[in-house]
Every structure is written in structure tokens, then in C-alpha cells.
N, C-alpha and C positions, 0 to 999 in steps of 0.2 A: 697791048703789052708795051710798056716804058723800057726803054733802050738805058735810062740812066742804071748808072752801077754797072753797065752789063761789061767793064773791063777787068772789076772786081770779080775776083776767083770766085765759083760758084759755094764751093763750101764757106767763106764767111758771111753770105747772105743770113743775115741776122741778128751777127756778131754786134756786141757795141764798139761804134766808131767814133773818131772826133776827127777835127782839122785842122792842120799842123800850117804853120807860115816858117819853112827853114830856108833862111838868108845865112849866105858868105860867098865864098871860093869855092864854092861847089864841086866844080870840077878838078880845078888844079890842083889845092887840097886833100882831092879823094873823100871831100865828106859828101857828097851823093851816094856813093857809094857804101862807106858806111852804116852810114844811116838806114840803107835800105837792108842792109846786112843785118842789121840790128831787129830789126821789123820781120824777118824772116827768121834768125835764131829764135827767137820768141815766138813762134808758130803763130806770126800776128799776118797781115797778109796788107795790100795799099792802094790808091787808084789815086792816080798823078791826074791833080785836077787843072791844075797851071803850071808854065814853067814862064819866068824870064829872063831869058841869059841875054848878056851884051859881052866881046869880044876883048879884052886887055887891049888896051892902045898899044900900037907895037909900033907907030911912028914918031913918038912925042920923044925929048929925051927924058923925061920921066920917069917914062915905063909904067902909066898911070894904069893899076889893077882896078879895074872893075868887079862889084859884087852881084853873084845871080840871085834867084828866088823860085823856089817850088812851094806848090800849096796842096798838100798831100791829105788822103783821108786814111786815116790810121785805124786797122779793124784789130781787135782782139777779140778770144776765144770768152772773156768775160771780161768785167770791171775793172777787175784788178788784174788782168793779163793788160789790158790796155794802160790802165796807169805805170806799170812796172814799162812797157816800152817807152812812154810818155818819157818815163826818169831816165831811161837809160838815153833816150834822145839827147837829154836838157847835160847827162853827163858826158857825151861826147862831145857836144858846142864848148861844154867847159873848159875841156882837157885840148881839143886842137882849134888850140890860139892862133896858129897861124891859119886858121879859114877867116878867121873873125868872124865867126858865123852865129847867129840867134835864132831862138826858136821861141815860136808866139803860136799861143793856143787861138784859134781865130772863133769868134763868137758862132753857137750853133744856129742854121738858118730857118726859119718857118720855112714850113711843108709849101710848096709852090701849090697855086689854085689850081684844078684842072683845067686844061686846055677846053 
């Protein structure tokens, strides 16, 4: 039995997925949050495949912000349940400017050989 997907909720086992690359202010922003907000309104469901966050310099006198990155798999109940959260993704990076945040559809991967 393969452990992958097993954080993915049981009932979208099936569902079609893609892989989302959303970069900004993740946190400070509130677009992680969001985002996942969005994914959940949508009875879409997610499994957080990467994250990297690095810390805002809070020594520098700059106050140099740093941007994080998640690389999320995005299930919908169908095609077009998953495109529609796709769009509503790509219209929340649009609308909060201050995350400065992008969202990249990440190329889907060939099936891994069996072990």
C-alpha cells in the first residue's frame, strides 16, 4: 500500500488534481490563508507538498521582507470545479498587491517507477 496522497482527505481520492507553485508574503499578508480558504469554499480539498519560508530580516535597517513558497496539490470534485479554484487563486495574487505574490501552474509529473 503507497503512503503517498495519504494526507489528502479520503473523499478526493480520485478527484482531478494539479500543482499549484504560490509565492509572496504568505504569511504576513494572510495569503496562505486565503488561499486555502478559497480551496475549501469550493468543496475542493489540498496536500501541502513543499513549503519554504525564510524569516524578514529584522536586524538590517531595511527591514528587508523576504518572500515564502508552497507547492500545493489542488483536488476538485471535477475539471471544471478545479479550474474555477485555479481562477479564483490567480484572482486573489491579483487583488492582494501587497503579498506580491504569483501563482505557477507547475508541469504535471510522470507516474514514478515502482520501487
Amino acid at each position: 500500500a503507497s503512503e503517498e496522497g495519504a494526507s489528502a482527505a479520503a473523499g478526493s481520492v480520485g478527484w482531478p488534481s494539479r500543482d499549484l507553485l504560490l509565492q509572496g508574503h504568505l504569511f504576513d499578508q494572510g495569503l496562505i490563508n486565503q488561499a486555502l480558504d478559497i480551496i475549501e469554499k469550493q468543496n475542493g480539498d489540498f496536500e501541502i507538498l513543499a513549503f519554504s519560508v525564510q524569516p524578514n530580516d529584522q536586524n538590517s535597517e531595511f527591514n528587508f521582507r523576504r518572500t515564502s513558497s508552497v507547492s500545493l496539490r489542488v483536488f476538485g470534485v471535477d475539471a471544471s470545479a478545479l479550474e474555477d479554484i485555479t481562477r479564483r487563486l490567480r484572482a486573489l495574487v491579483d487583488v492582494l498587491e501587497s503579498a506580491e505574490g504569483s501563482l505557477t501552474i507547475l508541469p504535471a509529473k510522470a507516474a514514478a517507477p515502482p520501487a
